[in-house]
C-alpha positions as MATLAB code, in Angstrom:
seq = 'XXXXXXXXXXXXXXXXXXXXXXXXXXXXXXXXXXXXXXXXXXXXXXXXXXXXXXXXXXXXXXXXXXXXXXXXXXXXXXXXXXXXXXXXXXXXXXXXXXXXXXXXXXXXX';
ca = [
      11.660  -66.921  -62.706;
      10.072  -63.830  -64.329;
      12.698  -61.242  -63.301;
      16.323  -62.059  -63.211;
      18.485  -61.788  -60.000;
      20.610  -58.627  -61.190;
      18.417  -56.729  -62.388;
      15.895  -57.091  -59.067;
      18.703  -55.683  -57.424;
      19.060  -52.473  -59.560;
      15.595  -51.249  -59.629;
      15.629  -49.338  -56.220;
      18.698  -47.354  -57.589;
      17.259  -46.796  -60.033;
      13.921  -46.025  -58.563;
      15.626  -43.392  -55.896;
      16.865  -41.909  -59.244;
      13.367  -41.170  -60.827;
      11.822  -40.049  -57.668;
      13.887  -36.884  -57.516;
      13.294  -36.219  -61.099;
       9.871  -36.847  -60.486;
       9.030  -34.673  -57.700;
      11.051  -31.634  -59.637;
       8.656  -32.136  -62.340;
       5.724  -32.128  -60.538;
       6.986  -28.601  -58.567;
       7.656  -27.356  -62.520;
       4.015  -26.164  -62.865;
       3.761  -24.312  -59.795;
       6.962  -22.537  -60.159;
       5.630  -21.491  -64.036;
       2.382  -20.752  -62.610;
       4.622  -17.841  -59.935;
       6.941  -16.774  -62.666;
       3.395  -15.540  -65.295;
       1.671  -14.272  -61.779;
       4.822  -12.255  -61.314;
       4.726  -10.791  -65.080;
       1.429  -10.237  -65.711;
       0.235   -9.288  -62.493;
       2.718   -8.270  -59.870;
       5.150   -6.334  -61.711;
       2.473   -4.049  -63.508;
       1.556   -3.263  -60.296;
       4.574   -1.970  -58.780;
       5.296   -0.195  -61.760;
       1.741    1.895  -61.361;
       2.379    2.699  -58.047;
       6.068    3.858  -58.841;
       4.430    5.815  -61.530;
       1.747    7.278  -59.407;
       4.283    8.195  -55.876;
       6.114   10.311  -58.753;
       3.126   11.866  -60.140;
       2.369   12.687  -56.381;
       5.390   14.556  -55.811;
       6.069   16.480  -58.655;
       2.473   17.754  -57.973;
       3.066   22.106  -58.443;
       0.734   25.039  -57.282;
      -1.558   26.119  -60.235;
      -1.791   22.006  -61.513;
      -5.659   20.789  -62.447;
      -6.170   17.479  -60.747;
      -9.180   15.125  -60.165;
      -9.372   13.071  -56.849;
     -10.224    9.748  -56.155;
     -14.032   11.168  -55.188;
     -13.795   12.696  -58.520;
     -13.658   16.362  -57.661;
     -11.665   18.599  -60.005;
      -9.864   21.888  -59.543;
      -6.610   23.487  -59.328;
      -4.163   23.605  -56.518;
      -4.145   26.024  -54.574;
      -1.651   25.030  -51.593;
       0.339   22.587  -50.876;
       1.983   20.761  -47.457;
       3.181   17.524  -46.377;
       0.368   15.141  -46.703;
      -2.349   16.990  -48.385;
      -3.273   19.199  -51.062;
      -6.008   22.719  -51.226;
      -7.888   22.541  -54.065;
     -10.023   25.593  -55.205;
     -13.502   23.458  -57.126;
     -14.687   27.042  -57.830;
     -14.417   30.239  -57.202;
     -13.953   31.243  -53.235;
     -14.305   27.200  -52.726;
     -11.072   24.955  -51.275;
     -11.025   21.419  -50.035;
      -8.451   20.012  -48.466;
      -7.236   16.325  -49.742;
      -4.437   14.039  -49.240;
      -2.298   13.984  -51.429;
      -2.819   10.162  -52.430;
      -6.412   10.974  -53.176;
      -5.289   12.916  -56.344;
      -5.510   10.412  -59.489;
      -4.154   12.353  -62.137;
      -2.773   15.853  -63.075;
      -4.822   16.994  -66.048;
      -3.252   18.875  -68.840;
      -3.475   22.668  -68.479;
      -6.178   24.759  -69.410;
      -8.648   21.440  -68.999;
     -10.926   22.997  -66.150;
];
């Protein structure tokens, strides 16, 4: 005989062993595919939008902003949701406040 008695016996424990291993490793490149989404896409994104929802609310009559339609100007009122911004002189337009992209440094306009 080719394979002995005893050890024909074994080789399904021992089998059922290696399949669990087996089927972990093959999950092991989809979990480390997740974990460098998560780090180098995911999380930089939450962290913008943090950073822009506080930029949004510590938004201050007299600040120079630009919009998302790239007007510029300084506010002139504010409420709730949206923002009056004076583009020149005698000219306001009203815009939510998540259109404005960034507060620009005083003085800018």
């Amino acid at each position: 005989m080719l394979i002995s008695s005893a050890f024909a016996q074994t080789a399904p424990a021992a089998a059922a062993g290696n399949d669990i291993m087996s089927s972990l490793t093959g999950m092991l490149p989809l979990v480390l595919m997740f974990v460098v989404l998560y780090f180098v896409m995911i999380r930089p994104q939450m962290k913008r939008q943090k950073e822009h929802k506080a930029m949004i609310e510590a938004i201050a009559k007299g600040d120079e902003v630009a919009t998302v339609g790239g007007l510029l100007g300084k506010v002139t009122k504010l409420s709730e949701g949206t923002v009056s911004v004076e583009i020149a002189a005698g000219v306001e337009v009203q815009v939510q406040r998540q259109a404005v992209v960034q507060v620009l440094p005083k003085g800018s306009l």
